[in-house]
C-alpha positions in Angstrom: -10.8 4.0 9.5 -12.6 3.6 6.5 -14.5 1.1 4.9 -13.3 -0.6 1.8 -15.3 -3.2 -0.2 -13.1 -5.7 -2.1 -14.2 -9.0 -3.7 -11.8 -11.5 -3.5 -12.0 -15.5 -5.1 -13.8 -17.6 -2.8 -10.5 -19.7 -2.1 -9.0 -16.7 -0.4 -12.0 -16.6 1.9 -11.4 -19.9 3.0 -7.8 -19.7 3.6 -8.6 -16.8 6.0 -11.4 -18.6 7.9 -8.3 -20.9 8.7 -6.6 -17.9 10.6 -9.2 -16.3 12.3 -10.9 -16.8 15.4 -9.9 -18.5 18.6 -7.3 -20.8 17.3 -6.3 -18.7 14.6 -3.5 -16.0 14.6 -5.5 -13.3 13.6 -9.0 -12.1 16.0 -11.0 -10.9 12.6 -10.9 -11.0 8.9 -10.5 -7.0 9.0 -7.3 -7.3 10.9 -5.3 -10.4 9.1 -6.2 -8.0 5.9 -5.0 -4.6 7.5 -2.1 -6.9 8.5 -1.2 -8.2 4.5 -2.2 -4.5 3.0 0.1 -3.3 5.6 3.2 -5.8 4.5 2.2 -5.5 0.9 2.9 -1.6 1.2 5.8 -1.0 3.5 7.2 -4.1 0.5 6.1 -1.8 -2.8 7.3 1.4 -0.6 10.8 -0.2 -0.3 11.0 -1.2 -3.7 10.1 2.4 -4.4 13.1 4.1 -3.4 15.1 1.9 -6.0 13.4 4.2 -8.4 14.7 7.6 -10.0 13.4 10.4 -7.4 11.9 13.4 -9.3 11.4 16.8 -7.7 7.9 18.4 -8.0 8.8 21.5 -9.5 10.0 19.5 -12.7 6.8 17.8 -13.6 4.5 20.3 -15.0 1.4 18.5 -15.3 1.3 15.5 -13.2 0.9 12.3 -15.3 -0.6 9.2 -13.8 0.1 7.0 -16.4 4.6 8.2 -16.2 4.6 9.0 -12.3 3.4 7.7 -8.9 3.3 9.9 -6.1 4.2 8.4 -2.5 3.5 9.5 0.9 6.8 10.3 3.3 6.4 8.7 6.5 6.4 11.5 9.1 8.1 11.0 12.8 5.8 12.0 14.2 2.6 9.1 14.0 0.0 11.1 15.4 0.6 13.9 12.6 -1.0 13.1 8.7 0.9 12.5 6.0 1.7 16.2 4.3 4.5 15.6 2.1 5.0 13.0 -1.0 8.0 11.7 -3.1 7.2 11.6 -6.9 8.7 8.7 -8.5 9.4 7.8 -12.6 7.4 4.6 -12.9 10.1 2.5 -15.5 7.6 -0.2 -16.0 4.2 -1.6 -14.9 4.0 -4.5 -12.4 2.2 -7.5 -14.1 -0.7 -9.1 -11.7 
């Protein structure tokens, strides 16, 4: 794993010191957010295949800002991701 630093509003923090711990349903902070990072991108992943599929050979130069590249889930979990989907993005999500 690897580490990621990520600063987040102090009312977050405090809402996860709620779950965590002995009573709580999570044993760390590390794993209630590897458990909402998790959700948040199997979620945009589903969403994903609503959009129009592109095949690599058609995109010349790959542009960041027009197309998102996802990774294909392989069968087999032991083996790394080695294939992606390239996707059309049709409009920006808002945070």
């Amino acid at each position: 794993m690897k580490i990621v630093t990520v600063n987040v509003p102090e009312s977050y923090i405090e809402a996860i010191e709620k779950l965590v711990g002995e009573n709580g349903l999570y044993p760390s902070r590390s794993e209630l957010i590897r458990c909402a990072v998790r959700e948040f991108l199997l979620k945009e992943l589903r969403m994903a295949k609503n959009m129009t599929k592109y095949d690599e050979t058609e995109i010349d130069d790959f542009d960041s800002e027009h197309f998102v590249r996802i990774p294909i889930e392989s069968k087999d979990k032991e083996e790394p991701v080695r294939s992606f989907k390239t996707y059309k993005i049709l409009r920006r999500l808002e945070i």
